[in-house]
Structure formats: C-alpha cells, structure tokens
N, C-alpha and C positions, 0 to 999 in steps of 0.2 A: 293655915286657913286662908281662904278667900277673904277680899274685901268683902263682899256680898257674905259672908258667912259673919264676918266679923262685926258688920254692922247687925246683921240680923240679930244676932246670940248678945252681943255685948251693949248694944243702945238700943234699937228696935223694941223687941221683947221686953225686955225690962223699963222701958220708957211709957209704951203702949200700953203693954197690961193683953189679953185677952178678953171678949167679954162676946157671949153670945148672943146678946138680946142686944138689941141698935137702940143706941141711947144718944139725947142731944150733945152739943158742944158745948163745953163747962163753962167757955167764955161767953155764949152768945142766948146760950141754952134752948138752943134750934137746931137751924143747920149751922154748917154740915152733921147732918146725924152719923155717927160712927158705930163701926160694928169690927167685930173680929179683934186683929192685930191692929187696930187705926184706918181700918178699910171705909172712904165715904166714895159717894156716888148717886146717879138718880133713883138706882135699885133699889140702896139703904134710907130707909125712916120709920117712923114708929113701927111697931109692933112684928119688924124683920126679926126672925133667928136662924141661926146659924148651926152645924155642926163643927165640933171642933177639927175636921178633916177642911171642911170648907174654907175657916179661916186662916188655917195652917198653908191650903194652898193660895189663895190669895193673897195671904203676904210674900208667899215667894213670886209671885206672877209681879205682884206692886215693889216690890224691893227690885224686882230684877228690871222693871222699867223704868225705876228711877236712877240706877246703877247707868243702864245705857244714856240716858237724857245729861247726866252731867258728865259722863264720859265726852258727848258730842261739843257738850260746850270748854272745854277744858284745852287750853292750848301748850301746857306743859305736862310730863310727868311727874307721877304723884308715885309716894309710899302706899303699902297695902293698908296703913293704916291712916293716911290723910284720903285717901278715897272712901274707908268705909266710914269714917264722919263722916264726912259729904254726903255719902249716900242715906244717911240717917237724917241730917238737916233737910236734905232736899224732903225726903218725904215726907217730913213732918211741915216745912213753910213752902212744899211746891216747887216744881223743876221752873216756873215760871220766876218766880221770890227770885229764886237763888241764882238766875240766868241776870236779872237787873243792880243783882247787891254786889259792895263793895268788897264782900269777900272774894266771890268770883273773879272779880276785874284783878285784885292784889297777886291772888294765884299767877293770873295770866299776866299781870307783868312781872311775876318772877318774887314776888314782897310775898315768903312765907309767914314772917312772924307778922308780918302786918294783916296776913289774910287770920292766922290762928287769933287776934285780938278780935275781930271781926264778929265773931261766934256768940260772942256773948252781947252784940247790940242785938240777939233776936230773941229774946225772953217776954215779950208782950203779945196778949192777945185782944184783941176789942180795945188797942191802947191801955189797957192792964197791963203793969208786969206782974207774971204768973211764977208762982216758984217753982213747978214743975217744970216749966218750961227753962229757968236758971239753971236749973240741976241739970237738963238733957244737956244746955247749952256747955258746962264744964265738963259731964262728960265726956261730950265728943271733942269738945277743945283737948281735952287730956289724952283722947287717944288718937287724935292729932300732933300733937307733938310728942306721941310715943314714940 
C-alpha cells in the first residue's frame, strides 16, 4: 500500500466517519462545518449534502493535497508508514499547524522518536482536550512507529 492509501484506509476513514449531511464542528459547534470524509470549506454549511460518490472523491482530491503539502515541507526521508501519519495529522490540524509544530521541526533535524512523542501534544480542540482526538493522535503515533 501507498502512504496515501494507508492513511486513507487506516486513520482517515475510521477517524472521520462519513456523513452526508454538513454538520458543525463538535468543538465549536459552528465552523468549520464538515461534510463527507472531514471535507470543510466555503461551499460546506448547513443544510449541504452530499453523495456518497462526492465525498469518496473529495477525500481523495483532500488526502492527496495534504500528501503533497507535507511532502514539500519535509527535509528527510520517511517510512511508508511515518508519512501516512502525517498525512492524516496534517489533515485533520492543517498543513499550515503542522508546517509551525515541533513535530515537523524534530523530523527535519533528524529526532524521530522526539517527533513520534510530539503526536500526542495535538488532542485539543477550542483548548479541550478531545478524546477523539487522543485516540487518532495514538493511532497514528502507532503507525508511526510501525
């Protein structure tokens, strides 16, 4: 499997959920309104729906531009499987997040296990910590250090 497959099928999907109907953000219970696989934007807010084709392809359109964006930022190489975490964090706190965090920086000086510890300072939302957000974050730690 691909990183990008790997994230999709193994943290993505199962982290995201599916949902046709654009509903608020749990932490804010607004924006960002989300639709599909975790798809938000200016297009998504109330009373948007979806096909399940629609959102099937927009997560591959939005997985595979988060895929590129931390590729860009990335000054070493990675495993198939510390990319598709990444590629799963990013999309969940933004290529922008993940471009200023210490995990990023530890990667690119060469501190894997200091960047794998890193994963789990991102479980808060709205200054909540979210248990959802715990669980994606040991996730992809875990298949990070697979």
């Amino acid at each position: 499997m691909t990183a990008l497959q790997v994230s999709i099928e193994k943290l993505i999907k199962p982290f995201e959920g599916c949902k046709l109907k654009a509903y608020p953000d749990p932490a804010t219970g607004g924006d960002p309104w989300t639709i599909g696989w975790g798809a938000t934007g200016e297009q998504i807010h109330s009373g948007v729906t979806w096909t399940q084709a629609q959102a099937d392809n927009r997560l591959i359109l939005d997985a595979s531009r988060f895929e590129r964006g931390v590729k860009q930022q990335l000054k070493v190489a990675l495993t198939v499987n510390q990319l598709a975490a990444l590629i799963s964090f990013s999309y969940n706190v933004g290529l922008g997040n993940f471009g200023k965090s210490t995990l990023l920086k530890c990667l690119n000086d060469g501190d894997i296990k200091g960047a794998a510890v890193q994963f789990l300072r991102w479980n808060r939302a709205n200054g909540k910590v979210m248990a959802g957000l715990t669980r994606r974050r040991l996730a992809e730690q875990a298949i990070f250090n697979g």
